[in-house]
C-alpha positions in Angstrom: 38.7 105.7 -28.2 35.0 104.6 -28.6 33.5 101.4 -27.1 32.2 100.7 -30.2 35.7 100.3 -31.6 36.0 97.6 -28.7 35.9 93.5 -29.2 36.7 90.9 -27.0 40.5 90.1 -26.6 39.8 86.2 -27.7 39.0 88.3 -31.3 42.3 90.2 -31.6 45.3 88.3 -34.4 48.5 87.4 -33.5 50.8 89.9 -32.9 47.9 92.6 -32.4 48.4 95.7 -30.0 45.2 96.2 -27.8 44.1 98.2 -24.8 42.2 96.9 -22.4 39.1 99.2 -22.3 36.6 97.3 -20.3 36.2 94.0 -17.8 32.6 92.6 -18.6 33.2 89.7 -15.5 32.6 90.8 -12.4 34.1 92.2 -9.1 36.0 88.5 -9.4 37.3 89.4 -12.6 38.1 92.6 -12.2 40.0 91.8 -8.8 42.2 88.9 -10.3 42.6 90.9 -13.2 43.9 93.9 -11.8 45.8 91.7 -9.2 47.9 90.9 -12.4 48.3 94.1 -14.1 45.8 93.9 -16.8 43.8 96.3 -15.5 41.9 98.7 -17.8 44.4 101.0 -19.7 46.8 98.1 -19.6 48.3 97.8 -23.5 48.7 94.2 -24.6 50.7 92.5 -27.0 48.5 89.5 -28.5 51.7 86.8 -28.9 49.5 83.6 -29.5 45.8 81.6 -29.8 46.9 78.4 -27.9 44.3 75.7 -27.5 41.0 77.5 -26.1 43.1 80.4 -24.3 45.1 82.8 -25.5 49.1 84.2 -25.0 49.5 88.0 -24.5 52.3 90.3 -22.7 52.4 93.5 -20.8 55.7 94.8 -21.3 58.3 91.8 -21.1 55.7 89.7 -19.0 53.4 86.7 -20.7 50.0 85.6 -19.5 47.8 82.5 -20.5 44.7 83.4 -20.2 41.5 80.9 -20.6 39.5 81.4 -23.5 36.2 82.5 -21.3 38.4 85.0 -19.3 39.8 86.5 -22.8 36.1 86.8 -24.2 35.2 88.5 -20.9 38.1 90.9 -21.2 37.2 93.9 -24.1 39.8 95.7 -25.8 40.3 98.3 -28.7 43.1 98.0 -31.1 46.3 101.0 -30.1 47.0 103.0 -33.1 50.4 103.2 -34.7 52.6 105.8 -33.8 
């Protein structure tokens, strides 16, 4: 996987499979982040665009996250299997 392939999560469609591949935020960021399990490596299900933010899951768990946390958040799309 190549950074280049990367984009911010705020990008990804409805219903998209991404990786997390980067945290461009900061030490605060990164710490809340990783505090809920989206830590880089983490594959993410994109379920919605709500408002400003945007509606993913890990695994059977949903997040909101604000739309200036999920432009901060890069990922790269998972390839089918």
């Amino acid at each position: 996987m190549t950074s280049s392939a990367a984009f911010p999560l705020m990008m990804a469609g409805a219903g998209a499979r991404v990786r997390v591949v980067a945290l461009r935020g900061g030490a605060g960021l990164d710490k809340r982040m990783t505090e809920m399990g989206l830590n880089v490596g983490a594959e993410l299900v994109v379920r919605q665009h709500q408002g400003g933010g945007v509606v993913v899951m890990r695994g059977e768990t949903r997040f909101a996250l604000g739309g200036g946390m999920a432009h901060k958040i890069m990922v790269a799309p998972v390839a089918s299997a």
